[in-house]
C-alpha positions in Angstrom: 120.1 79.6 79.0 116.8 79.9 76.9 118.2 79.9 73.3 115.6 80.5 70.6 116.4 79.9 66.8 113.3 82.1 65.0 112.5 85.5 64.6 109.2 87.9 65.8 107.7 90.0 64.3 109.4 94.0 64.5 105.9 95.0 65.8 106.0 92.9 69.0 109.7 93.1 69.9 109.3 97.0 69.1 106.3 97.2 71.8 106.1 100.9 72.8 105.0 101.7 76.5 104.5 105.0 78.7 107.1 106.1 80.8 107.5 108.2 83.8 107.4 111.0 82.2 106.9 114.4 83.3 102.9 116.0 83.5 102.1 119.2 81.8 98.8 119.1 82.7 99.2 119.8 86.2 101.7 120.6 88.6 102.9 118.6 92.4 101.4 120.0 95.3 103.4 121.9 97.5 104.0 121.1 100.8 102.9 123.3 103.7 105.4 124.0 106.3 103.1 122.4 108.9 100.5 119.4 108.4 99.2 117.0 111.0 100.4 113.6 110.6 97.4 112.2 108.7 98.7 114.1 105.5 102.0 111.7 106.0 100.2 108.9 104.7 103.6 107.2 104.0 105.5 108.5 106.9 108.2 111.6 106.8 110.5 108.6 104.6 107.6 107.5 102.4 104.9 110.3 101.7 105.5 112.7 98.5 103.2 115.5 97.9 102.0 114.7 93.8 98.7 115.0 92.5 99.6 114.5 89.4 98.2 111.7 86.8 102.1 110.5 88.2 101.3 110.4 91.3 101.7 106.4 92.1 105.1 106.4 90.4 107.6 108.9 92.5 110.3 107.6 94.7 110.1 108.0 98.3 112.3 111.1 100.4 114.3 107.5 101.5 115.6 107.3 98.0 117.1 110.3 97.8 118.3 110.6 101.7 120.3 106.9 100.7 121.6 108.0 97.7 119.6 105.2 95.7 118.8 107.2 92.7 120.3 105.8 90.1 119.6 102.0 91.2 115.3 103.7 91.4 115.3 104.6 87.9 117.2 101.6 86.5 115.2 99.1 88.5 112.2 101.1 87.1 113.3 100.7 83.8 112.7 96.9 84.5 109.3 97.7 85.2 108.1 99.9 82.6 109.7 98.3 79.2 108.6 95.2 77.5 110.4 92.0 77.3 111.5 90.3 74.4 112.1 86.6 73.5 115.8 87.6 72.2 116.8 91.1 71.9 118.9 92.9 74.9 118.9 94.7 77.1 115.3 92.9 77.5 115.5 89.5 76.3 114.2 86.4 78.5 110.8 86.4 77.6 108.9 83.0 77.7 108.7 80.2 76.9 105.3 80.7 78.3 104.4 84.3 79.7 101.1 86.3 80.9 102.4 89.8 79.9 105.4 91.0 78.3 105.7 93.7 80.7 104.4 94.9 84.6 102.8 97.6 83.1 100.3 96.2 81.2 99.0 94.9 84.8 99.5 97.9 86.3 98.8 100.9 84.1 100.8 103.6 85.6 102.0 101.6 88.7 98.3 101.0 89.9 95.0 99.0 90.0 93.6 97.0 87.1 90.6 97.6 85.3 87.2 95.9 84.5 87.5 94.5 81.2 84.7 92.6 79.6 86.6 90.6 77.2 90.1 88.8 78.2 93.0 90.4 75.9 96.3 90.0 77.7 97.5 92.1 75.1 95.5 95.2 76.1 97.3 98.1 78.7 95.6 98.1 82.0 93.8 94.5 81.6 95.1 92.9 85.1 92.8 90.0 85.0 94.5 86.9 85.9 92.0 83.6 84.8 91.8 81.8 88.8 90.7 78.2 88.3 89.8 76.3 91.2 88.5 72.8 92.4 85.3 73.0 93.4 85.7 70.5 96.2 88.2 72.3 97.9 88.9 75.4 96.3 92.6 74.9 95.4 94.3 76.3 92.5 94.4 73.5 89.6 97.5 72.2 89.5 97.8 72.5 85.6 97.3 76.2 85.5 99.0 77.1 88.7 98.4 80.9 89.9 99.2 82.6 86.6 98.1 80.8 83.3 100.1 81.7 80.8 98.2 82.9 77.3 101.5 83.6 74.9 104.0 80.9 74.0 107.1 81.2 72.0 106.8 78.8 69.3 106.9 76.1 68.9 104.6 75.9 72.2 101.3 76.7 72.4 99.6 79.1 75.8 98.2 77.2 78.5 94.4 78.5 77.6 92.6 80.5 74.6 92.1 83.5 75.8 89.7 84.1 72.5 87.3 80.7 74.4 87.1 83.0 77.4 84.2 84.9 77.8 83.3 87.8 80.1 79.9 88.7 81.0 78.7 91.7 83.8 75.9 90.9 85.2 73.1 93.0 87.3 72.7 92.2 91.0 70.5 93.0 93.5 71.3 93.1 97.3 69.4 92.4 100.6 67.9 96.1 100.2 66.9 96.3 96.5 69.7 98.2 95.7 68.1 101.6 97.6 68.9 103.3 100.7 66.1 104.1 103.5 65.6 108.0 101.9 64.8 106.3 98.6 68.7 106.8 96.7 69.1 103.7 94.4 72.6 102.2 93.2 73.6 99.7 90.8 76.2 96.5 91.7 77.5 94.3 88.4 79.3 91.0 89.3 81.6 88.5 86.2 80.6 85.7 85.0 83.2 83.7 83.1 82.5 80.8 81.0 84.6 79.2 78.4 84.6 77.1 75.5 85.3 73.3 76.0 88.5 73.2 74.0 89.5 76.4 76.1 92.0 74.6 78.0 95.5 73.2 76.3 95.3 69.5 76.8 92.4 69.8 79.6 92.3 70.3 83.2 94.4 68.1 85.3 94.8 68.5 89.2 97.8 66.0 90.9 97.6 63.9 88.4 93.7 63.4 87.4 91.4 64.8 85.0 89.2 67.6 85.2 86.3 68.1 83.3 84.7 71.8 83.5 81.9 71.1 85.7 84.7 70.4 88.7 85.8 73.6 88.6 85.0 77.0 89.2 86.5 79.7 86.8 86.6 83.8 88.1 89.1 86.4 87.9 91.4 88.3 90.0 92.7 91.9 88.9 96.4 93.5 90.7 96.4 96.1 92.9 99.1 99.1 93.5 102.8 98.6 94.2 102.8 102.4 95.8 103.3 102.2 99.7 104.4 98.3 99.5 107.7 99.3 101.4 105.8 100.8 104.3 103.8 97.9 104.8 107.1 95.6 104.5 108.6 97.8 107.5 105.7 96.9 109.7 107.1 94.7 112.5 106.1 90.9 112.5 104.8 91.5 116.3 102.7 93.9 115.0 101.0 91.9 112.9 100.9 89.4 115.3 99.3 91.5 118.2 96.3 92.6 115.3 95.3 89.0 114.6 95.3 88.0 118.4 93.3 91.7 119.2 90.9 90.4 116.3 90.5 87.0 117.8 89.5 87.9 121.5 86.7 90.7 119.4 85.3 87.4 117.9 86.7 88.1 114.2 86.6 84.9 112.0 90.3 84.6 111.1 91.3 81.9 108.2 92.9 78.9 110.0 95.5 78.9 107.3 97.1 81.9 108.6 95.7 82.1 112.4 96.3 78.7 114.8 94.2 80.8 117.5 97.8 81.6 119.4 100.2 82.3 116.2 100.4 84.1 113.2 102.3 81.7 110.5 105.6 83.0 109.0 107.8 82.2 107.0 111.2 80.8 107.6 112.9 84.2 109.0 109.7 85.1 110.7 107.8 87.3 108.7 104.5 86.9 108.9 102.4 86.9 105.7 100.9 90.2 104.6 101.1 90.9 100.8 98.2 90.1 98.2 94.6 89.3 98.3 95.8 85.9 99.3 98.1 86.9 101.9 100.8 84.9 100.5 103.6 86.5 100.4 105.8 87.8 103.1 108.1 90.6 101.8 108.7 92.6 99.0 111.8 91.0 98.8 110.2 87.6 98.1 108.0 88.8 95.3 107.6 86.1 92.0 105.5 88.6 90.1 108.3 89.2 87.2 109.3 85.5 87.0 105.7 84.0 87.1 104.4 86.6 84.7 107.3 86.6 82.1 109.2 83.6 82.8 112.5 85.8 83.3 114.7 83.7 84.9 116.8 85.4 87.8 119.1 84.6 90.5 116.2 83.8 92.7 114.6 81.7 90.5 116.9 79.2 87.8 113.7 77.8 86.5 111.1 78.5 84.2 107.4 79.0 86.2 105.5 76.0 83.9 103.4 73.7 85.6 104.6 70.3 85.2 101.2 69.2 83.9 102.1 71.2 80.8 105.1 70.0 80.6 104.2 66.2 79.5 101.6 67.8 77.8 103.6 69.8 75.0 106.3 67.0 75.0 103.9 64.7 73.8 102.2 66.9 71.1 103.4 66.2 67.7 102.6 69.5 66.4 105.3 70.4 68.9 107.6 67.7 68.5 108.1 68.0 64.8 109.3 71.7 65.3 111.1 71.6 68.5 114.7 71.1 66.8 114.1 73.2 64.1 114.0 76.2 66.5 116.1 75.1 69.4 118.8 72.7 68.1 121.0 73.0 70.6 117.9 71.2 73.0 118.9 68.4 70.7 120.4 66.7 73.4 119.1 62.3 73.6 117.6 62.5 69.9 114.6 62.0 71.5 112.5 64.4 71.5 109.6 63.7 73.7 112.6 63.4 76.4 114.1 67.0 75.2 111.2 68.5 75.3 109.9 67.7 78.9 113.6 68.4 80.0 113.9 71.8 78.4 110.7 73.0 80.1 111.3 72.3 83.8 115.0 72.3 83.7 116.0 73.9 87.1 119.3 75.0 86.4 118.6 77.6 83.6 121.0 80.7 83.3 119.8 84.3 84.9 118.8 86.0 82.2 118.4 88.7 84.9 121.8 89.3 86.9 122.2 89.7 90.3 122.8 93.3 89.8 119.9 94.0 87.6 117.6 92.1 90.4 118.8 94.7 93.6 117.6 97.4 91.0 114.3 96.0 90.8 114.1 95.2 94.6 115.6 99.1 95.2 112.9 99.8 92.7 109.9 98.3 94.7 111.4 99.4 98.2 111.5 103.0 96.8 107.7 103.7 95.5 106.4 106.6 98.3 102.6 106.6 98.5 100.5 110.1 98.0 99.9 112.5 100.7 96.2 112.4 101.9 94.7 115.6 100.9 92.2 117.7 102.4 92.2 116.2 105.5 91.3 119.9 107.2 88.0 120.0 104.8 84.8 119.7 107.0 82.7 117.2 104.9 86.2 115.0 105.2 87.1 115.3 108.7 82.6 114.7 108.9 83.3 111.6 107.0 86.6 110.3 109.2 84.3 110.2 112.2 81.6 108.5 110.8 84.2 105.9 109.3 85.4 105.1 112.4 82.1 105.0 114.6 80.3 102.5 112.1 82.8 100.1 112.3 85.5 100.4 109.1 88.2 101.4 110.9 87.9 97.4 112.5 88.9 96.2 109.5 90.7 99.3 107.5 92.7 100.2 110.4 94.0 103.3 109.9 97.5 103.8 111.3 100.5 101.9 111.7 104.5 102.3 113.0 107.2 100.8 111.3 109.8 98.7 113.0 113.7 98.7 113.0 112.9 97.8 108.7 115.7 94.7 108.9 115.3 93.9 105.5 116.3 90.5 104.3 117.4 88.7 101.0 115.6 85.2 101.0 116.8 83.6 97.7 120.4 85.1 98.1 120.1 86.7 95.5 122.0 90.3 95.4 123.4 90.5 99.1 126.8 90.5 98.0 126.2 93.3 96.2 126.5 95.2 99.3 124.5 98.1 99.0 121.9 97.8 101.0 118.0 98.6 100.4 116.2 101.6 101.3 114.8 101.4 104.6 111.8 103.0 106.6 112.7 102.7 110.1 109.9 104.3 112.8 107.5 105.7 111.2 103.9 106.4 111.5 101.8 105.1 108.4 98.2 105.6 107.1 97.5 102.6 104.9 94.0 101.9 106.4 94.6 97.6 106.4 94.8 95.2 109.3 96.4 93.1 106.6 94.3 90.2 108.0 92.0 88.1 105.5 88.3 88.3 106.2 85.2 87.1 104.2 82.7 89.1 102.6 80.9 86.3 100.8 79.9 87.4 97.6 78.7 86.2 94.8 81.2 84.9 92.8 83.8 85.0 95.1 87.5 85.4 94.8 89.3 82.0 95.2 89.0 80.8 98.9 86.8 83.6 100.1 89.2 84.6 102.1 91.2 88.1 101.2 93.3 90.4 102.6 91.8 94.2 103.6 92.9 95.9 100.5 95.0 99.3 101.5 92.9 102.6 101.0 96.1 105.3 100.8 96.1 106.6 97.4 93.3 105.4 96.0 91.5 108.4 95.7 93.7 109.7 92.5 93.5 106.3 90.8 90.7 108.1 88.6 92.9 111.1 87.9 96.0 108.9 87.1 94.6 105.6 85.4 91.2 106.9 84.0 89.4 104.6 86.4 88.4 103.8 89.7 87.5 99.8 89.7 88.0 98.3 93.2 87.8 95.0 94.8 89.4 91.9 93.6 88.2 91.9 90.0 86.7 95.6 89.6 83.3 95.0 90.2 82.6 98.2 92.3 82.7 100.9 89.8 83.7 103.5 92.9 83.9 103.6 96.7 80.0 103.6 97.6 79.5 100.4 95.5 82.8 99.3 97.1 80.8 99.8 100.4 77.3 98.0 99.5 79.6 94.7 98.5 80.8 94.3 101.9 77.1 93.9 103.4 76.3 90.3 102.0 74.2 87.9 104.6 77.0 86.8 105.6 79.6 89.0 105.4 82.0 89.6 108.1 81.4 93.2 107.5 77.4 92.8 107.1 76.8 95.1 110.6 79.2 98.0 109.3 77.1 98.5 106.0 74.3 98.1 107.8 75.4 101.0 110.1 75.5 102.5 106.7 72.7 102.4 104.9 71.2 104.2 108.1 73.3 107.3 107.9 71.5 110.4 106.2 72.8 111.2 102.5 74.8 113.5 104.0 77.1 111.5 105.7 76.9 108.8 103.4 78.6 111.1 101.2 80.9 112.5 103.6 82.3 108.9 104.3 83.0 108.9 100.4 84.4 111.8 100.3 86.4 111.2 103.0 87.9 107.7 101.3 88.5 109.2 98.1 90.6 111.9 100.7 93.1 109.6 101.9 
């Protein structure tokens, strides 16, 4: 168990954050007795009909039919509330942590937004710093997938996030930025640079040193958890079938997911299908809570700190000469290089999450419903869904799916003696508009790899009404959907011959195509 002899300050143990609460500015949408199945965007189990500024945040008809009420809104308390180093029902926080709660990535259970300056602190900043080896593009092992910029003293964070700098700069594309009939647009890209002492005890990757010129530093933003349980009931064959359809069409597929006759999966055979990086398999193996906070749960006895660090902060004097001071029961050898190290990756640490607590949050994240579409009758929309689909967008942002049987799985062990079961979402037929397969759009300043997953559309059409903003792509450089659209037509972008398809259409359509994605 993490034990911490100190105090913080009221002001950050008292951290006040929204909750779902209800709007008075506007009222849910009510639904018609008969709609075609496009409005379903969710399915009959997973669609709600909201257009409020709440819309990303109500539980699925599934919740309701299985009686999981209660276990929704506790498991959603988990989500919305700040963590604290020591003070319950929250307590757990750190030793090193990102955020201290989701919802400062995911303002209102949705997408990030463009920052220009890197406050963890700040509500809606999603930007996690990627750092990557330039000669092969891995994460550095020394700041692993989420770099942590809070400690718990006596530690110190992984980077400065005051030695991080932001800057947008202007770019202009293949076309000069203007469309045949003379209509001009704008595209902004990041550039991050840092200080030199930006990184806690330097770079290191398996053992050796990096210096800043071996590395290539960009961000990466969060997307929705709305709809996630739909796209968890889609059937491992599915998936399947869609790479192998994609292959025989000629798609470049990333070899690290595609063996040109398989689709790679985990151990129970789900294939991979969650994030931009397509590395995760089910909701039910989500780390974002434990890599993010470093709450230690049933599925994880560990704290998520690179070992790297580790050595790092046990050799560090300013470290070592308050270590027992605020953790004497760590005082363990009398050594305190030794205690150190061995209080950072000890792998048997207490849940400071129960197994109870933990099937909340997993009923919690199996239970968010997706918008319905709206307006799909409206002639510039239904214009705009045929256009969509003869250009080419539909390749890639398929639009429909069916669920499977939804066998849902617990792959840590971690609350199936519980015994209650998850909510489910057997058979039905989805409008996400992903072929959760990876493709490249080359850009520049990538995301890590190159490689990432078609992002979901559903929904996205409120995010301005419920967030304030409508950033897309991996770290919000398209201020909207059309400059969503002109990123996907680099030289060599897998996507290149739909955008030019595109740029061709009349203003018209161009708009109705818009129109129509902001629709669904």
């Amino acid at each position: 168990m993490k034990t911490f002899n100190l105090l913080l300050p009221i002001s950050f143990v008292l951290v006040a954050l929204p909750s779902c609460q209800h709007d008075l500015d506007s009222n849910p949408v009510s639904q018609p007795n008969e709609l075609r199945d496009e409005y379903y965007s969710g399915g009959r189990l997973g669609t709600v009909f909201t257009t409020t500024s709440n819309a990303f945040e109500q539980s699925t008809p599934a919740i309701e039919q299985g009686g999981f009420e209660d276990d929704f809104n506790d498991g959603e308390d988990f989500f919305e509330h700040a963590w604290s180093v020591e003070t319950k029902p929250r307590s757990g926080l750190g030793p090193l942590y990102a955020r201290i709660s989701c919802q400062h990535c995911h303002p209102n259970y949705g997408h990030g937004s463009r920052q220009s300056t890197y406050k963890s602190s700040r509500m809606g900043n999603a930007y996690l710093l990627c750092v990557t080896t330039k000669s092969d593009g891995t994460l550095v092992s020394s700041m692993g997938a989420v770099p942590m910029t809070m400690a718990v003293p006596p530690f110190k964070p992984m980077f400065y996030e005051d030695k991080v700098h932001i800057n947008w700069l202007p770019y202009t594309d293949d076309w000069n930025n203007t469309f045949p009939d003379g209509e001009r647009y704008s595209l902004i890209y990041p550039e991050v640079t840092v200080d030199n002492d930006c990184f806690y005890g330097g770079l290191q990757h398996n053992g050796q040193p990096l210096s800043l010129a071996d590395v290539d530093i960009t961000l990466e933003s969060t997307i929705g958890f709305y709809g996630a349980c739909l796209l968890d009931a889609i059937p491992g064959d599915s998936i399947q079938a869609q790479y192998a359809r994609e292959a025989k069409q000629g798609a470049r597929l990333n070899p690290a997911l595609w063996n040109g006759s398989d689709v790679k999966r985990d151990k129970a055979g789900f294939p991979y299908r969650f994030d931009y990086a397509c590395d995760v398999t089910s909701l039910q193996a989500n780390v974002s809570l434990w890599e993010v906070t470093n709450v230690v749960s049933p599925a994880f006895r560990y704290n998520y700190i690179p070992t790297e660090y580790a050595v790092t902060a046990s050799k560090d004097p300013e470290v070592q000469a308050r270590f027992y001071a605020l953790f004497p029961a760590e005082n363990r050898t009398g050594n305190v290089e030794k205690d150190i190290y061995n209080y950072l990756t000890n792998k048997n640490i207490t849940p400071e999450m129960n197994s109870e607590e933990f099937y909340k949050l997993m009923v919690w994240i199996r239970g968010l419903a997706v918008p319905a579409a709206r307006d799909q009758d409206d002639f510039e929309v239904l214009r705009g869904k045929e256009v969509f689909g003869k250009i080419g967008c539909a390749s890639c942002h398929r639009p429909t799916w069916t669920t499977g049987a939804d066998e849902v799985y617990d792959p840590y062990g971690a609350y199936n003696h519980i015994g209650r079961g998850l909510p489910r979402y057997p058979y039905q037929k989805i409008w996400p508009y992903t072929d959760l397969v990876q493709h490249q759009l080359h850009m520049v300043n990538d995301i890590r790899t190159g490689w990432c997953r078609t992002t979901p559309l559903w929904g996205r059409g409120l995010s301005r009404l419920v967030t304030g903003y409508d950033d897309r792509l991996h770290d919000c450089r398209a201020r909207g959907p059309l400059e969503a659209i002109m990123w996907h037509g680099g030289a060599q972008s897998d996507a290149r011959w739909a955008v030019e398809k595109f740029r061709m259409l009349p203003k018209a359509d161009r708009d109705a195509v818009v129109r129509f994605i902001e629709s669904i």
